[in-house]
C-alpha positions as CSV (number, residue, x, y, z in Angstrom):
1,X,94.7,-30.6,198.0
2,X,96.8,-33.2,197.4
3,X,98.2,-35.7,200.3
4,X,102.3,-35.8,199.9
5,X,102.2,-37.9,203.0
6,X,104.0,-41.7,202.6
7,X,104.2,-42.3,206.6
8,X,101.9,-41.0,209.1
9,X,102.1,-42.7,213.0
10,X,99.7,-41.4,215.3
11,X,100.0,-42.7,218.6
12,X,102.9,-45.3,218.1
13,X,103.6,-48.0,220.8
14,X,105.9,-50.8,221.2
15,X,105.7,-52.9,224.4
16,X,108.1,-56.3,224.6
17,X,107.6,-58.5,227.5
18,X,111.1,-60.2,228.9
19,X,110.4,-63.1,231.5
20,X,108.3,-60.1,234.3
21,X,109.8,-57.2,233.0
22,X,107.6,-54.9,230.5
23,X,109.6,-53.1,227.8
24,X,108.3,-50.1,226.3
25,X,110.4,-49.6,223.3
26,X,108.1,-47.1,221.6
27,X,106.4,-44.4,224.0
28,X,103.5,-42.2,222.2
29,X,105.3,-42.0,218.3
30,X,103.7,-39.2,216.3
31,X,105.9,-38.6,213.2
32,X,104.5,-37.8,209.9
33,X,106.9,-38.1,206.4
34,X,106.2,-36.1,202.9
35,X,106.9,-37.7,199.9
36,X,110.8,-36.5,199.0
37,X,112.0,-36.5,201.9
38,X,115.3,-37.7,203.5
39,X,115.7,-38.4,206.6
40,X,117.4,-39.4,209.4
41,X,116.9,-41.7,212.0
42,X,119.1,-41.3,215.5
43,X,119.7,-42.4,218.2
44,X,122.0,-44.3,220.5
45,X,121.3,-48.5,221.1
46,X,117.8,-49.0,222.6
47,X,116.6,-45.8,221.8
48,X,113.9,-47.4,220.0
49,X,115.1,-46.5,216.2
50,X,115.7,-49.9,214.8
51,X,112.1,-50.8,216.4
52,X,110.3,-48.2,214.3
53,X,112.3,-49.3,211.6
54,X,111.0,-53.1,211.8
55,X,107.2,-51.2,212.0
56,X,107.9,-48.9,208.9
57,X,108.8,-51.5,207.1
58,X,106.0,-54.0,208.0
59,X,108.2,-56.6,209.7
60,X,106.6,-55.7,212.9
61,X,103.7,-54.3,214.2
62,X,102.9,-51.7,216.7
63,X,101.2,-52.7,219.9
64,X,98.8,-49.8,219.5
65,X,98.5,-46.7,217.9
66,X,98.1,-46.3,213.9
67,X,100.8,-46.8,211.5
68,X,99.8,-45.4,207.7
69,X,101.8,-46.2,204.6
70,X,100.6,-44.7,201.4
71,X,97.6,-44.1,202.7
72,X,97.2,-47.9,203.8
73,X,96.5,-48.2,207.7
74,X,99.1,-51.0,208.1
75,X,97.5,-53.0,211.0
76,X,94.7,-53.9,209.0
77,X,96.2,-55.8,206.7
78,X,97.0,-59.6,207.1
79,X,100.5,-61.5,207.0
80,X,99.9,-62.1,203.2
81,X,98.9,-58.7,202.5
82,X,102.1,-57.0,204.6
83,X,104.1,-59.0,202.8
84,X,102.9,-57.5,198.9
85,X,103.6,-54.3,200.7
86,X,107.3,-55.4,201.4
87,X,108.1,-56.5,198.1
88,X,105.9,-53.8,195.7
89,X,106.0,-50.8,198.0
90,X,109.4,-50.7,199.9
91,X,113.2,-50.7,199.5
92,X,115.5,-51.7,202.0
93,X,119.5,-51.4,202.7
94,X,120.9,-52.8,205.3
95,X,124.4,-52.7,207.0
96,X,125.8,-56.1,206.0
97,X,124.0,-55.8,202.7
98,X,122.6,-59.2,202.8
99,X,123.5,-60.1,198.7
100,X,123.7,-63.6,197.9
101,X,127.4,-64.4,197.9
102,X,127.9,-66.8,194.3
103,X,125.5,-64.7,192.0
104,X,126.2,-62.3,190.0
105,X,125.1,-58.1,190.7
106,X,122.2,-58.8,188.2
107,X,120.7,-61.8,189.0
108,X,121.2,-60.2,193.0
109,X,119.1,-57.3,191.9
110,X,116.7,-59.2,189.9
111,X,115.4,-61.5,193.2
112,X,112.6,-58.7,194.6
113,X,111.0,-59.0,190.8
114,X,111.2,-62.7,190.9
115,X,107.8,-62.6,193.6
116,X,105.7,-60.2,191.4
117,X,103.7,-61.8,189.4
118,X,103.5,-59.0,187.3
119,X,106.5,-58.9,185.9
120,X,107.7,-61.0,183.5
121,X,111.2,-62.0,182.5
122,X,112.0,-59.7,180.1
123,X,110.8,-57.1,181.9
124,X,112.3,-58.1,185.6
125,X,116.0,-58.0,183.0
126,X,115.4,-54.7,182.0
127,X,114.6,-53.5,185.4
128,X,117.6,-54.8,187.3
129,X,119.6,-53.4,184.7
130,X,118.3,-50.0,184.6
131,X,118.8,-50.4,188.1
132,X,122.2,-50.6,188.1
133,X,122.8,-48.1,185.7
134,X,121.3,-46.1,188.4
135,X,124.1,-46.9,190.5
136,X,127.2,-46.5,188.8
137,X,127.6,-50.2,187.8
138,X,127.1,-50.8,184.3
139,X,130.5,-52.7,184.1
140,X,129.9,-54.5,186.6
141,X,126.3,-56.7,186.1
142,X,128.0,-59.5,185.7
143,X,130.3,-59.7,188.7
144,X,129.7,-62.2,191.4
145,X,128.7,-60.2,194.7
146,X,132.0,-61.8,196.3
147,X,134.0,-60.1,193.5
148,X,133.4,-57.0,194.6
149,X,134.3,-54.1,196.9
150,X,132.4,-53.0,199.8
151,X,130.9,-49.9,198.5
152,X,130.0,-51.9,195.0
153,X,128.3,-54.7,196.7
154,X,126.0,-51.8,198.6
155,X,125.4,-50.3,195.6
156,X,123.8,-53.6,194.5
157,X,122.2,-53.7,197.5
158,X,120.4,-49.9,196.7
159,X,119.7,-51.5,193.0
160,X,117.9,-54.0,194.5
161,X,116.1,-51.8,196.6
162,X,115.2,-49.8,193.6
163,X,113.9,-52.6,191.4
164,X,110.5,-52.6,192.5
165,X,109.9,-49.1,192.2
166,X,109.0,-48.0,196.2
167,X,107.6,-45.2,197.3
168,X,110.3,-45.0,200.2
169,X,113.2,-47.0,201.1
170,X,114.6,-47.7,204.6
171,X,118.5,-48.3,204.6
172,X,119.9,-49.3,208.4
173,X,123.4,-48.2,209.5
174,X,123.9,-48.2,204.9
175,X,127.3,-47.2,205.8
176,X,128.1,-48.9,209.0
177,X,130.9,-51.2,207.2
178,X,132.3,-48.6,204.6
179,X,135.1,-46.5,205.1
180,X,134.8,-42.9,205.1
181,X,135.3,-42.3,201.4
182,X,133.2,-44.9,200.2
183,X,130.1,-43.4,202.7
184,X,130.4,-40.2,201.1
185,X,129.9,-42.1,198.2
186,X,127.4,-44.0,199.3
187,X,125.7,-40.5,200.3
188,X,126.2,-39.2,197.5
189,X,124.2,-41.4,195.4
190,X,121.2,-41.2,198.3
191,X,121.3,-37.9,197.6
192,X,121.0,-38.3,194.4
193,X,118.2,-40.5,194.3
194,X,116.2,-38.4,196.4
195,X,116.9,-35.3,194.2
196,X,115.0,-37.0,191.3
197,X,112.4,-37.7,193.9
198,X,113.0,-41.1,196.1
199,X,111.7,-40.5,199.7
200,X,114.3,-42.4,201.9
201,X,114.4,-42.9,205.7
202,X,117.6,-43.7,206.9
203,X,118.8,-44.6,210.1
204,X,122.3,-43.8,211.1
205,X,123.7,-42.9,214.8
206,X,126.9,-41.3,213.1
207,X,126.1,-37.7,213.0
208,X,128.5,-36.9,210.6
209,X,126.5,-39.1,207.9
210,X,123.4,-37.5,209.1
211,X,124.4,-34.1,208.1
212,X,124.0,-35.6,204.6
213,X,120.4,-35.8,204.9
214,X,117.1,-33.0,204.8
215,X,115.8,-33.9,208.2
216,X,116.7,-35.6,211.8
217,X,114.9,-37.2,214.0
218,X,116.3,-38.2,217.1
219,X,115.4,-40.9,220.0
220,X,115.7,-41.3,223.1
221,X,114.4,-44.1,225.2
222,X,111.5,-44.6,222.9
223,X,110.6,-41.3,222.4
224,X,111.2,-38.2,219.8
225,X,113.4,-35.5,221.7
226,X,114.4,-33.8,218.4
227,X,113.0,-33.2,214.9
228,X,114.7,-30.7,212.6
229,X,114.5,-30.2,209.2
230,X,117.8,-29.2,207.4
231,X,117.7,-25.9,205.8
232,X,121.1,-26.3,203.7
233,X,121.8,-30.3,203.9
234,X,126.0,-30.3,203.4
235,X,127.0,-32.3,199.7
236,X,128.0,-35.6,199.9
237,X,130.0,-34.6,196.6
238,X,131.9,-31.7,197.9
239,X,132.7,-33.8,200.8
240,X,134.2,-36.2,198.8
241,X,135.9,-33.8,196.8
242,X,137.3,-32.1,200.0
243,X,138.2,-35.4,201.6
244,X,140.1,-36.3,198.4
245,X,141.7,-32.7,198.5
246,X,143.4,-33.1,202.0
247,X,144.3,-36.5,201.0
248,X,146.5,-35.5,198.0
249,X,147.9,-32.5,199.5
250,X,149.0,-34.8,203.1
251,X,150.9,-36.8,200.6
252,X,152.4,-33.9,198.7
């Protein structure tokens, strides 16, 4: 039978020491994710989400227990090694979107490609721009990232994430710094993505985001107190369309 699993933890733990005082950010983490999915990561600060995030995506590793990605047990690999994982097998969106502020949407999504020495020029072009069709911004390639809206520059941010072809991409707080009608948006094209098969964990503490996704999982002080899958996930579409709805008919 065929193994659908992209993240497996078994056993997950996370200890930081602070002068005498022994942190246990991650308490006993078992938490397995199919390929497809979308999910949520919860929690309030210091719940211990953003600390599994930096282990999914091999920035960090646990203090014991076994952290699998792709079938790849993560621990035995070496700095070198972790690192062609982050750049060929993992997307990531962050919050502040982290583009490089005088270059232009395409050359932004183009930088993941520029470290695989597998891909040549022509190819690493072609990518990025398919990338951003993707996205919505075939007009905009061009544009410097300081040209642009909010919600454009994060959709350069998910192009770039998609360049390299992942097998799951971790966005943190994607939405933290967009108004409401550009998350849905911003949702909207997750959702997307994962309907034509992206597996994306994304961490969020605004429930009203997470209700976008198929599954949430929710910390507290380093530990999983709730995992429920989604049975009918709301559209982030039909939200927007709603949203736009009330708007017009407040000003009528």
């Amino acid at each position: 039978m065929e193994n659908n699993e992209i993240i497996s933890i078994k056993k997950l733990h996370k200890t930081y020491h602070v002068g005498d005082e022994t942190i246990n950010a991650l308490n006993g983490i078992d938490l397995s994710v199919q390929k497809g999915e979308f999910l949520a990561i919860m929690g309030t600060s210091g719940s211990g989400k953003s600390t599994l995030l930096n282990i999914l995506g091999c920035l960090d590793l646990p203090t014991s227990g076994d952290y699998l990605l792709d079938g790849v047990n993560v621990k035995s690999l070496n700095k070198n090694q972790l690192a062609t994982i982050r750049n060929q097998k993992l997307g990531f969106v962050f919050q502040s979107y982290n583009l490089l502020p005088r270059t232009s949407a395409l050359e932004n999504v183009e930088l993941p490609l520029l470290y695989n020495p597998l891909v040549n020029s022509k190819e690493r072009r072609e990518r990025a721009e398919q990338a951003l069709l993707a996205v919505g911004l075939k007009d905009r390639m061009k544009h410097l990232s300081n040209q642009m809206s909010g919600g454009q520059q994060q959709r350069v941010a998910i192009a770039r994430s998609l360049v390299n072809q992942p097998v799951v991409i971790f966005a943190d707080e994607a939405t933290g710094n967009l108004d409401t009608r550009t998350s849905y948006e911003i949702m909207a094209l997750f959702q997307e993505l994962n309907e034509n098969g992206m597996t994306i964990c994304f961490v969020t503490h605004e429930p009203d985001i997470a209700v976008f996704t198929s599954r949430n999982v929710v910390f507290r002080d380093g530990r999983i107190i709730k995992d429920k899958i989604i049975e009918k996930r709301q559209s982030a579409t039909s939200a927007l369309e709603l949203l736009d709805k009330n708007k017009y008919e407040f000003e009528y």
